[in-house]
C-alpha positions in Angstrom: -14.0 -43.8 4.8 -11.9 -46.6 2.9 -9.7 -48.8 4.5 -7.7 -49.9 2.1 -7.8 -47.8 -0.8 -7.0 -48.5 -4.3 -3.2 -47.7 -4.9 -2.2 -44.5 -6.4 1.3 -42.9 -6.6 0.4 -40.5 -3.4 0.5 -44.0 -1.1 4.3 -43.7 -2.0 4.7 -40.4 0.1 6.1 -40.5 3.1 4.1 -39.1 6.0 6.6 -35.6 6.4 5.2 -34.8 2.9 2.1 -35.9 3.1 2.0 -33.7 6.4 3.6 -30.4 4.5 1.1 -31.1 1.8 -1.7 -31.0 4.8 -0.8 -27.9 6.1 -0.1 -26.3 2.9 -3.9 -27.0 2.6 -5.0 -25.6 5.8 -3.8 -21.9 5.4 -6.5 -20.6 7.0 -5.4 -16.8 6.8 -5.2 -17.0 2.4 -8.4 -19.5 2.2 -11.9 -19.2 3.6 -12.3 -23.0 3.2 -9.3 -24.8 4.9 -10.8 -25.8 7.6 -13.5 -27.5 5.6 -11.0 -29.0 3.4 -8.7 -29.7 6.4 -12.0 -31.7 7.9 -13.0 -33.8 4.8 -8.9 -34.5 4.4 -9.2 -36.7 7.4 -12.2 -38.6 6.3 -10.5 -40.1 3.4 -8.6 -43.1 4.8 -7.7 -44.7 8.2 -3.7 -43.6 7.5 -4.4 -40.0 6.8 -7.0 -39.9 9.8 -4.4 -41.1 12.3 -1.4 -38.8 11.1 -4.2 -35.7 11.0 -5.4 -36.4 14.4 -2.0 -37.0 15.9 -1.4 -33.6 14.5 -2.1 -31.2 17.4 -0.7 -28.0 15.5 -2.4 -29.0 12.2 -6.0 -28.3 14.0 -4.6 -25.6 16.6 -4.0 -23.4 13.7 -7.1 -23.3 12.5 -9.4 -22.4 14.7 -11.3 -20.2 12.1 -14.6 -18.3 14.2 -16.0 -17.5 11.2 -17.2 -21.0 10.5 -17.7 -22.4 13.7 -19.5 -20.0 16.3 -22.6 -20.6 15.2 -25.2 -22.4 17.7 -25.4 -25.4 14.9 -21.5 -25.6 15.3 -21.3 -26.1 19.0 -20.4 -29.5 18.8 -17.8 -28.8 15.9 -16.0 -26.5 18.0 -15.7 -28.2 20.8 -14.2 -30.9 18.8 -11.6 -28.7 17.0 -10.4 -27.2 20.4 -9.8 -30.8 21.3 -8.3 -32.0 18.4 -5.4 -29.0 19.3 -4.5 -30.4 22.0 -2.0 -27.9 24.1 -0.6 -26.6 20.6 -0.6 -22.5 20.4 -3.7 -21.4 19.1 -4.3 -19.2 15.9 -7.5 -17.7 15.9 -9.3 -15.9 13.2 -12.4 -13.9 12.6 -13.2 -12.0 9.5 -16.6 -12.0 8.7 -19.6 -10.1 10.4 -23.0 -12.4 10.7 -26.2 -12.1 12.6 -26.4 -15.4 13.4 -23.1 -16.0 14.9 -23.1 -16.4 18.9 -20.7 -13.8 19.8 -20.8 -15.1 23.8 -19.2 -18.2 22.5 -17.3 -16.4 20.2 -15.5 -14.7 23.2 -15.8 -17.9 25.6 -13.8 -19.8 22.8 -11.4 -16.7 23.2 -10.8 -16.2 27.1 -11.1 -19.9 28.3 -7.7 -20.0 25.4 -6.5 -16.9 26.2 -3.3 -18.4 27.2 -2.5 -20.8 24.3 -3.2 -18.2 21.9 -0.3 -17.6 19.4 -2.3 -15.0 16.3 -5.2 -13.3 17.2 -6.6 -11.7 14.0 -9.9 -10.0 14.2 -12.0 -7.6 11.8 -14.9 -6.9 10.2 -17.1 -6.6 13.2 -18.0 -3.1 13.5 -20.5 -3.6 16.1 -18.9 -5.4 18.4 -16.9 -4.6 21.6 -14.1 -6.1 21.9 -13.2 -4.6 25.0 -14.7 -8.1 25.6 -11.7 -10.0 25.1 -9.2 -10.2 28.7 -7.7 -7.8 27.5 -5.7 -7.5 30.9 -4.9 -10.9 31.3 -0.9 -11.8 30.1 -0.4 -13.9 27.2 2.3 -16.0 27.3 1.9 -17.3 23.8 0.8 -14.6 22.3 3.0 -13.7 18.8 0.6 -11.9 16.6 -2.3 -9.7 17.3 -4.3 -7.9 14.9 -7.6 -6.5 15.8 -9.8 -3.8 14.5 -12.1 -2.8 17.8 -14.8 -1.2 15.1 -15.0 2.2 15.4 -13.7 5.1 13.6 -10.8 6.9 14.2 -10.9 9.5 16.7 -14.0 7.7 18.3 -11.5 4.8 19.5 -12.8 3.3 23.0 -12.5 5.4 25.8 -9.1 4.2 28.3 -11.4 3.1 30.9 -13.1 1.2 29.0 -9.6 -1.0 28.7 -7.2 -2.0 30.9 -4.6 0.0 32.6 -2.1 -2.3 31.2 -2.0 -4.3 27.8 -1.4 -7.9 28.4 -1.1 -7.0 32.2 2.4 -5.7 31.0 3.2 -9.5 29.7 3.1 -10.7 26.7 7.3 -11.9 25.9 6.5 -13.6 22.6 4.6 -10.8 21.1 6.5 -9.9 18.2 3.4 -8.0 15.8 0.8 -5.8 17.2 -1.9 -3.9 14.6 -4.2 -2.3 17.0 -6.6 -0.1 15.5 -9.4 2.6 17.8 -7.8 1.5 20.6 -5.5 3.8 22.4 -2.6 2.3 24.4 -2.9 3.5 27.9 0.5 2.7 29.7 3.4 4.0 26.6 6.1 2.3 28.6 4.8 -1.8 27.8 7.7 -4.2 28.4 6.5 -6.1 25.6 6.9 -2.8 23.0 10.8 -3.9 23.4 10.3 -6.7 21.3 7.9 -5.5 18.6 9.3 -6.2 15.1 6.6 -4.6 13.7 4.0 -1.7 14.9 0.3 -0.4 13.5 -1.3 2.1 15.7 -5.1 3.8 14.2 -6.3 6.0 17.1 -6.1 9.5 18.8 -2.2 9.9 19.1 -0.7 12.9 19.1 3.1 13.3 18.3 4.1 13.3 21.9 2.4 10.2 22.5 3.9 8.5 19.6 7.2 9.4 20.7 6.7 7.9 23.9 5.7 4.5 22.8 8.8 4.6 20.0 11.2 5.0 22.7 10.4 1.7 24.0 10.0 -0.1 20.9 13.2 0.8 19.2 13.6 -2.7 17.9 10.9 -2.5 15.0 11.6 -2.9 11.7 8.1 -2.3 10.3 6.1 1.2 11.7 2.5 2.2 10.3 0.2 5.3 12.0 -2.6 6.4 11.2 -3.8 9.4 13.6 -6.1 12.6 12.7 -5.1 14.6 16.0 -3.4 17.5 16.1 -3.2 19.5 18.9 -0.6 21.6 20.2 3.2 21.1 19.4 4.9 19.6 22.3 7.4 21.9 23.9 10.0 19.9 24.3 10.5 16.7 22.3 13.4 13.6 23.1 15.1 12.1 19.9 13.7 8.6 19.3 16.4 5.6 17.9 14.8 3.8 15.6 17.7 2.0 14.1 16.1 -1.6 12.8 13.4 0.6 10.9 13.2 -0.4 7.5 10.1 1.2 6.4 7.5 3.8 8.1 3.8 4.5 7.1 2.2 7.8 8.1 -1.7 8.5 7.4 -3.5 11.7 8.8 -2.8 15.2 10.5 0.5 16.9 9.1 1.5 18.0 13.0 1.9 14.5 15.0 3.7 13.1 11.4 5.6 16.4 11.4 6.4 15.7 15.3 7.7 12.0 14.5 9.4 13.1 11.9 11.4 15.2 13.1 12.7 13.6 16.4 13.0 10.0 15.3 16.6 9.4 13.8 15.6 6.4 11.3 18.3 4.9 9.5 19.6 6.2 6.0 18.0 3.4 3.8 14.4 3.2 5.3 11.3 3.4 3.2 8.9 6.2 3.9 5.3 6.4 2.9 3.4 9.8 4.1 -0.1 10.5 3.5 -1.6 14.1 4.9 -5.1 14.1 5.0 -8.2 14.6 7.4 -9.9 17.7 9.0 -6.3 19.0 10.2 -4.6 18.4 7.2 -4.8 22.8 6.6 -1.8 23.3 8.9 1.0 24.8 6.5 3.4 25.3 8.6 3.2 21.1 10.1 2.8 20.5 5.9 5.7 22.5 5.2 7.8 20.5 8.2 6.6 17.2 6.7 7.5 17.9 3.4 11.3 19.0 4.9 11.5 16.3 6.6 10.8 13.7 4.0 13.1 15.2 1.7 15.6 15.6 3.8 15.5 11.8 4.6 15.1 11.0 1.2 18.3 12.6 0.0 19.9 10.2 2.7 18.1 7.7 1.2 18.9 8.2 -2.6 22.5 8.0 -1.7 22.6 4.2 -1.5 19.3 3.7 -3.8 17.8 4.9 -6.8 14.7 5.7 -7.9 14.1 4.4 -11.2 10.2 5.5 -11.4 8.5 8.2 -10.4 4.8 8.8 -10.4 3.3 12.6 -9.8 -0.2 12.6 -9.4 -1.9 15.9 -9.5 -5.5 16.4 -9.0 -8.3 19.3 -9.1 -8.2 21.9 -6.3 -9.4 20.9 -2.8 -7.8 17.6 -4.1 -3.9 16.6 -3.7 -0.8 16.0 -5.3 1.1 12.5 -4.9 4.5 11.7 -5.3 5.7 8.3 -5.7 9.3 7.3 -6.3 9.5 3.3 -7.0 12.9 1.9 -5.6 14.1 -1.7 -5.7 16.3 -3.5 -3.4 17.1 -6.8 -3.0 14.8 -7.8 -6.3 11.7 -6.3 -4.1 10.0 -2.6 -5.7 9.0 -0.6 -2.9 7.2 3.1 -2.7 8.7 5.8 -0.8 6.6 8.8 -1.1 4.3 11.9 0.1 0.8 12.5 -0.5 -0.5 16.2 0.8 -3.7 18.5 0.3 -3.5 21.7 -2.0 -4.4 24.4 0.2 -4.7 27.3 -2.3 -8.2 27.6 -4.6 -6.3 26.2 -7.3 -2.4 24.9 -8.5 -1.5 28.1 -9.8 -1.7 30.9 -6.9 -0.5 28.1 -4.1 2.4 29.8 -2.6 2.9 26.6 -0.3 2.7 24.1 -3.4 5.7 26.3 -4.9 7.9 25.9 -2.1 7.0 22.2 -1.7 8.0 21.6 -5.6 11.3 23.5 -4.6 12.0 21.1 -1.6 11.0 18.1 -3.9 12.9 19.3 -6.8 16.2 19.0 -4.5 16.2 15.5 -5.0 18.4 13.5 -7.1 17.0 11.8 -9.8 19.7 11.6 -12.4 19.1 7.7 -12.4 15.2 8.0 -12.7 14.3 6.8 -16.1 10.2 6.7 -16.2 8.2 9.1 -15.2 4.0 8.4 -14.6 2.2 11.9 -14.6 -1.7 12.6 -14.0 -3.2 16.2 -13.8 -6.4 17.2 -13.5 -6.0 21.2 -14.4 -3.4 23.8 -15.9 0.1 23.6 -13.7 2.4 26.9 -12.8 5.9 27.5 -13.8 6.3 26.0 -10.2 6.6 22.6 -12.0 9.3 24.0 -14.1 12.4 23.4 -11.7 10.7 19.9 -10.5 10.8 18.3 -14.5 14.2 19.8 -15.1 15.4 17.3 -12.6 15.6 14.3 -14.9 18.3 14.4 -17.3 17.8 10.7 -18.2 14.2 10.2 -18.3 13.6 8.3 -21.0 10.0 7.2 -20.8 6.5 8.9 -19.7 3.5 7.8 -19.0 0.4 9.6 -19.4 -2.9 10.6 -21.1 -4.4 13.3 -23.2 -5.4 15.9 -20.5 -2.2 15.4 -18.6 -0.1 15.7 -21.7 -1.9 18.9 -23.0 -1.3 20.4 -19.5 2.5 19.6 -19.8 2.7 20.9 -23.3 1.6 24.3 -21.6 4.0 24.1 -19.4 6.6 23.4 -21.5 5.3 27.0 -23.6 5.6 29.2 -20.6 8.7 27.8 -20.1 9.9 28.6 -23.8 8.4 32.0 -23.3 10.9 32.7 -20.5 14.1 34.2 -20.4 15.8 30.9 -20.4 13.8 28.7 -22.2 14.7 25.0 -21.5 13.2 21.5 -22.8 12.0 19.0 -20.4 12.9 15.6 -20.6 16.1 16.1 -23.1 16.4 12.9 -23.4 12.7 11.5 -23.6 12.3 8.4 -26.3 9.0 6.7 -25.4 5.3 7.9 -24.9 3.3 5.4 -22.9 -0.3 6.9 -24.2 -3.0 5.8 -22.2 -6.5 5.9 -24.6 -9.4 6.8 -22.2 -12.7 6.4 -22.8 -14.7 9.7 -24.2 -17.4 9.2 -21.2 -14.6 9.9 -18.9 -11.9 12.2 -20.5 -15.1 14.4 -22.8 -12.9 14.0 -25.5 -13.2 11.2 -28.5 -10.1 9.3 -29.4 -9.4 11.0 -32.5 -9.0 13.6 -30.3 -7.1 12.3 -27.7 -4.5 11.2 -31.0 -4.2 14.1 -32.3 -2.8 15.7 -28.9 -0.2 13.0 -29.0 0.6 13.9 -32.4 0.9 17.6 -32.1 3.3 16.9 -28.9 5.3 14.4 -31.0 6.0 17.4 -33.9 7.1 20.0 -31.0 9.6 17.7 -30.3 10.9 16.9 -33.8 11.3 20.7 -34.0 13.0 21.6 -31.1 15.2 18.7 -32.1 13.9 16.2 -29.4 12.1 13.3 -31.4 10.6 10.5 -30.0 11.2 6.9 -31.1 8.4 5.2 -29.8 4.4 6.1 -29.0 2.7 3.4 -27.6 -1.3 3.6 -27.2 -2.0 -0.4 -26.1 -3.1 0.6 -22.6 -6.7 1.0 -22.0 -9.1 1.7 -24.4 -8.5 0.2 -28.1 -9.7 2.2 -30.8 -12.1 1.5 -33.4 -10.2 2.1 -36.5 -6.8 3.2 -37.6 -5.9 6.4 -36.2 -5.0 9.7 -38.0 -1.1 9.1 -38.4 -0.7 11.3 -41.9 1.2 14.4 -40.2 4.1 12.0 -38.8 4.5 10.3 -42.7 8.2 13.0 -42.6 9.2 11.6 -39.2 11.8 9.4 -39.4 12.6 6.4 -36.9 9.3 6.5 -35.2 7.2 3.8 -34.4 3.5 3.7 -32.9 1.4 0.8 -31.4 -2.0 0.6 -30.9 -4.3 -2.0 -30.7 -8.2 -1.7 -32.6 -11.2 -3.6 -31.8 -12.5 -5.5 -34.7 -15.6 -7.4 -34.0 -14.9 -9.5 -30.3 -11.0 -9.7 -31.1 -8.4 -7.1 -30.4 -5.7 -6.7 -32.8 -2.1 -5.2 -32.0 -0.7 -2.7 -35.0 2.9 -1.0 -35.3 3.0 1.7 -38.0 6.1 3.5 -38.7 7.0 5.7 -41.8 7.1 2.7 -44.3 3.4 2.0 -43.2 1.1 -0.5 -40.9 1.1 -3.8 -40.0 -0.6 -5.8 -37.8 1.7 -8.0 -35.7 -0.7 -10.1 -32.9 -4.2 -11.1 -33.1 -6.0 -12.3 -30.0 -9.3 -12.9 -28.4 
């Protein structure tokens, strides 16, 4: 360690700085080595030693299990915990080893219990971590996050854990993310103060209603529950009025249960994923899908989405739709994944009147549109793309397209034939590789050349087809049918060799415009 160190500029800064710059460095949570870094800091001279050491909260908050519960690190951690002083605690394990010593891994924990502030633990599958005292209040405690490592439904048993979480105190506790543990006693004291909520267990929809109704102050609600049971016969109306977004994952009927007896304010963000064993309930599907529509034309009236992304995939598979909002400069999802529960898209009864709730929604501001099927669509989708009359922009590749240009057929072959997309402009063509679409990329061109003429003769052109994303092609594609389109452009990049080159071609010819490695 030097005593007097050369001078260098950093000798100018005052010691507030040099501290922010410290702790800026011992972000423990976003790097695996602070606490190493944080430790050889405070060898390098006398001045920084003294203002680390004297630093309680600089050490208290990095008390990091994966590096120091190790019999070699005994000594180590002994010395951290004294270096914090009577600072709140942040402790943090991530990383599942043999050789760690998971008795002084939890010693560490309950002779602390007290002083801790974040608890963050995962990656331990085989652990029990109905270990940790559980039972005992926390005073400190602001943050806890722990995986108890075993799969839903299989989450430990409520005797195995206390009666009460906390022992019913735990004032500070502002985040919990508790997952295959089921909370015992729904009425917590400490739920009041939540400002945000992740439950992974056996909940049904009656039990998720009852822990709601005393955490009506979170802003931030994520479930994840594969139980289904029976429908509760008699349901109170949860308030939810800070909620400003709300994660569902598993069995349509406890998400079809929250959903419809928790009043959540007009502008909140809703993700909701139906899956799992249980996920064959049509009439719990059919109530989730009503429900998130019906929230979500609350929801369009003060915001718009300006993407949306359908995602259709092979029977037994699922259908996804993502609407991309933005607010305050931030782009959010609000969306519904759900199975398809007929042998395939086009004799699903259910899907049909899901598409008719969906296509209920207002998207006259929606402007690009990301589409991905995996087999032929019915006349079901029909209604649903008729809903964007300003859609300006898709995005897509060769199987999807050829499955919307057959839609767009049955459609003319109608009664009332009608174009989608009136006012499309732009094709964002992704070029896949032949290993994975079984077609080559001549191929995949030509379907995006055929699609580009049915528009010019229905009177629809398009101005732009990009083909950038993805795979680059290896020589310049077949463009001689468009030579009588006027005002189109395409891009495309080709592989030449180890560089990529970028090429616009329009009526008047090609040129290449950017060259990089």
């Amino acid at each position: 360690m030097s005593v007097n160190p050369p001078f260098h500029p950093i000798s100018n800064l005052s010691e507030d700085i040099l501290l922010h710059i410290f702790k800026l460095n011992a972000d423990m949570l976003s790097d695996a080595d602070a606490l190493d870094t944080t430790r050889i800091t405070s060898q390098v001279c006398h001045s920084w030693r003294h203002l680390m050491l004297s630093t309680s909260s600089l050490w208290a908050r990095l008390i990091d299990m994966d590096c120091i519960s190790y019999p070699w690190s005994a000594e180590w951690r002994h010395e951290l915990i004294r270096r914090s002083g009577d600072a709140p605690l942040w402790i943090h394990a991530s990383r599942s080893s043999q050789a760690m010593n998971i008795s002084e891994f939890f010693d560490t924990i309950e002779k602390n219990w007290h002083r801790i502030q974040l608890l963050l633990v995962s990656g331990h599958p085989s652990v029990d971590f109905t270990r940790l005292p559980l039972g005992i209040p926390a005073p400190q405690l602001e943050s806890f996050e722990v995986i108890f490592g075993r799969s839903i439904g299989g989450e430990i048993d409520a005797e195995a854990g206390p009666a009460r979480l906390f022992g019913g105190h735990a004032p500070k506790l502002r985040n919990l993310n508790i997952s295959n543990y089921k909370i015992v006693d729904q009425h917590e004291p400490w739920l009041g103060h939540l400002f945000s909520l992740a439950l992974n267990g056996a909940y049904s929809g009656g039990d998720l209603l009852e822990i709601l109704s005393e955490a009506q102050n979170i802003h931030e609600l994520q479930i994840s529950s594969n139980v289904n049971g029976n429908t509760p016969s008699s349901c109170p109306t949860v308030f939810l009025p800070h909620l400003e977004f709300l994660q569902f994952d598993g069995s349509p009927l406890p998400c079809a249960v929250l959903m419809n007896h928790a009043n959540i304010p007009q502008g909140c963000v809703l993700y909701l994923s139906i899956d799992g064993p249980d996920a064959a309930d049509e009439e719990a599907l059919i109530s989730v899908v009503s429900a998130f529509t019906h929230h979500t034309q609350r929801f369009l009236q003060s915001n718009v989405l300006h993407t949306v992304d359908l995602q259709c995939y092979l029977p037994n598979g699922f259908i996804s739709f993502d609407g991309q909002s933005t607010m305050a400069e931030v782009d959010y999802s609000h969306g519904i994944s759900f199975p398809l529960l007929g042998d395939n898209l086009n004799g699903s009864q259910h899907l049909t009147m899901i598409l008719g709730k969906l296509a209920l929604l207002d998207f006259s501001s929606t402007t690009t549109f990301k589409f991905n099927a995996e087999c032929p669509l019915n006349l079901s989708f029909g209604p649903f793309f008729s809903r964007f009359p300003l859609l300006d922009t898709i995005c897509l590749d060769t199987t999807s397209l050829e499955y919307l240009m057959l839609i767009q057929d049955k459609m003319n072959a109608t009664n009332e034939p009608r174009i989608m997309f009136p006012r499309l402009k732009v094709i964002k063509f992704s070029i896949i590789s032949s290993r994975y679409c079984g077609c080559q990329t001549e191929e995949q061109v030509s379907t995006a050349v055929k699609f580009i003429l049915s528009r010019v003769q229905c009177g629809h052109p398009i101005a732009l087809l990009d083909m950038r994303k993805k795979v680059p092609l290896d020589s310049h594609p077949d463009l001689d049918a468009l030579a009588e389109v006027n005002g189109l452009e395409v891009l495309y990049t080709r592989s030449l060799e180890e560089s990529i080159s970028e090429h616009t071609w329009s009526a008047c010819g090609t040129k290449e415009f950017t060259d990089s490695n």
